[in-house]
ZAMARGU-4260 file (C-alpha; in steps of 0.2 Angstrom, whole numbers, plus 5000, padded with zeros to 4 digits):
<rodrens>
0) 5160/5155/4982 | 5158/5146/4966 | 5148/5149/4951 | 5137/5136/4947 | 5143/5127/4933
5) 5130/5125/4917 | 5129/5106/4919 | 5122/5107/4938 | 5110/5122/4933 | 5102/5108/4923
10) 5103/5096/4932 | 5095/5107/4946 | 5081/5110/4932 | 5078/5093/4929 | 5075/5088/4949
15) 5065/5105/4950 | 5055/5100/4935 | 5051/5082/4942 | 5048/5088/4960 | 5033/5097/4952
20) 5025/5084/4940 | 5027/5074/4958 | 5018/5087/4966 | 5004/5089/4951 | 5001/5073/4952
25) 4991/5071/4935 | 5005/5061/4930 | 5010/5042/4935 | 5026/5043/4946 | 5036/5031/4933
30) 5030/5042/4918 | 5037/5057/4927 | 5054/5047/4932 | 5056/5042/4912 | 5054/5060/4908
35) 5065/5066/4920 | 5078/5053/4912 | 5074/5058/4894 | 5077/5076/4898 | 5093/5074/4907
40) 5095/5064/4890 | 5092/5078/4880 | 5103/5091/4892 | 5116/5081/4888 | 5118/5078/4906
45) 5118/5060/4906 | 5128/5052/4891 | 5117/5040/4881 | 5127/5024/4883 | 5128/5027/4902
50) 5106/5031/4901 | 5098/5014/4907 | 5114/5007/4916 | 5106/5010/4933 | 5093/4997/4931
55) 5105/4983/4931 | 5110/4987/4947 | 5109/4978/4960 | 5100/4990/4970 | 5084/4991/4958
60) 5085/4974/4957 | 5083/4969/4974 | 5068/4985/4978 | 5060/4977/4962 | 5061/4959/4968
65) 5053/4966/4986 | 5040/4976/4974 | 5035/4960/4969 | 5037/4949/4984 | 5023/4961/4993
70) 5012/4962/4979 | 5012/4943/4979 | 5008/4943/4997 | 4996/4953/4998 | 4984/4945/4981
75) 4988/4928/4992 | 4977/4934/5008 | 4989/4920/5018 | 4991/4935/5032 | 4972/4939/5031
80) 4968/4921/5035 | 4982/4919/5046 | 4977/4933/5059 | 4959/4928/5056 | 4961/4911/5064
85) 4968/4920/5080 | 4957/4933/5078 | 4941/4929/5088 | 4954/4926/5102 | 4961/4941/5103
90) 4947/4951/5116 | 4960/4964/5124 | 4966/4978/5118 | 4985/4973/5124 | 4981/4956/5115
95) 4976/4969/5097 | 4991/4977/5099 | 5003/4963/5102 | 4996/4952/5087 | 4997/4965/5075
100) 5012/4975/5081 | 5020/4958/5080 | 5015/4953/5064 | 5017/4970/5054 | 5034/4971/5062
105) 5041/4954/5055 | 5031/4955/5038 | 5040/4972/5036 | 5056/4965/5039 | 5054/4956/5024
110) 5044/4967/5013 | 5041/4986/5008 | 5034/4993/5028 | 5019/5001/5019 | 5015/4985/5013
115) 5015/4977/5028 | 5003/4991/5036 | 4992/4989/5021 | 4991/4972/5020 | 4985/4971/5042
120) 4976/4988/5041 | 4961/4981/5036 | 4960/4967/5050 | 4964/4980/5062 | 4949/4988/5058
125) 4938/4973/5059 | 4946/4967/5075 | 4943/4986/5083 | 4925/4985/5080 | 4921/4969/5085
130) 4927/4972/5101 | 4924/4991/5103 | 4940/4994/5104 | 4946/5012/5095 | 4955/5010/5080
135) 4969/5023/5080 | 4973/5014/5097 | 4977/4998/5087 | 4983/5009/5071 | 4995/5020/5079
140) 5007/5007/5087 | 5006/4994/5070 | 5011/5011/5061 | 5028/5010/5072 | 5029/4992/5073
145) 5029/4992/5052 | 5046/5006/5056 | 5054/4994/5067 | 5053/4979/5056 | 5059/4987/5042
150) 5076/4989/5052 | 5079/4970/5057 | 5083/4966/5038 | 5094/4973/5022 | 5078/4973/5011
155) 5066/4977/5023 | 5066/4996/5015 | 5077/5005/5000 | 5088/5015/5010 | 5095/5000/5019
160) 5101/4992/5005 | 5111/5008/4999 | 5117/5010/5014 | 5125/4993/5018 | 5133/4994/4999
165) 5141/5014/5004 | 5147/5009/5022 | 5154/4993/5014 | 5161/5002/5000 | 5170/5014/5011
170) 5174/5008/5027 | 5174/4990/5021 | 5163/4982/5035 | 5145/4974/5031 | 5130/4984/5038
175) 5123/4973/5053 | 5103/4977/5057 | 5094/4977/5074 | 5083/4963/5078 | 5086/4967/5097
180) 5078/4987/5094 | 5065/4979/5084 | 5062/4967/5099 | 5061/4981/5112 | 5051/4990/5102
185) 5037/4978/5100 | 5037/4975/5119 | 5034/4996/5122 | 5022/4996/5110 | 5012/4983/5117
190) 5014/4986/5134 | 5020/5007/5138
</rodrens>
């Protein structure tokens, strides 16, 4: 067995530290994420031409421009009004599920699934009580409609994007996604 090596003791330290600002959470998750940087900085862990490289990768690029993308979809209110217009015509539970499953599952394949959720948690409330329906019975299913869309595109969650650029970095083949899952989903949810 190895000894560990000083530069991986700090590097463990750094993580540690940041872990526990996360977990304190007096702190704003990007201050801690700068201080984390600074300090692996100031180990001498990270060079300091090499520092702020990362945020002109691609990568950080594309989870910011879906950042944004959500954030301006959600200030707009266009799915607010868009489910509103259906909304007095959906009366069944089944119908419930199937509108907002649907919906969450393609807004989610094109931004952040928590967004999504977010953005159609609110009319699913609104819809479960005016028609008596419960709402975890509406919640529960748009909750595993939001995972499912975020697998039918790239840049429908982080880890997608990193994982298409490693598989196409190493076993040269582009990462393909699964609307046909998502699809089959959707029809469980609404209807097992």
């Amino acid at each position: 067995m190895r000894a560990v090596t000083l530069d991986q003791a700090l590097s463990f330290a750094v993580i540690i530290g940041m872990m526990a600002l996360f977990a304190w959470g007096r702190l704003r998750y990007d201050l801690v994420a700068l201080l984390a940087l600074l300090a692996a900085l100031a180990a001498g862990i990270i060079p300091a031409n090499k520092a702020f490289t990362g945020f002109g990768d691609d990568i950080v690029i594309i989870v910011g421009s879906t950042l944004l993308v959500s954030a301006a979809v959600a200030r707009s209110g266009v799915i607010e009004r868009m489910v509103r217009k259906v909304g007095s015509n959906l009366v069944t539970a089944t119908q419930q599920v199937f509108a907002l499953v649907t919906s969450v599952t393609v807004l989610s394949s094109f931004v952040k699934n928590i967004g999504a959720l977010a953005m159609l948690m609110p009319i699913a409330f609104q819809l479960a009580h005016r028609s008596g329906t419960s709402p975890s019975s509406l919640l529960m299913p748009m909750s595993f409609g939001a995972l499912l869309g975020c697998t039918m595109t790239l840049v429908g969650t982080s880890p997608n994007i990193i994982v298409s650029r490693m598989r196409d970095q190493i076993l040269r083949q582009p990462s393909s996604t699964s609307r046909r899952s998502a699809i089959a989903g959707v029809v469980f949810l609404v209807f097992g």
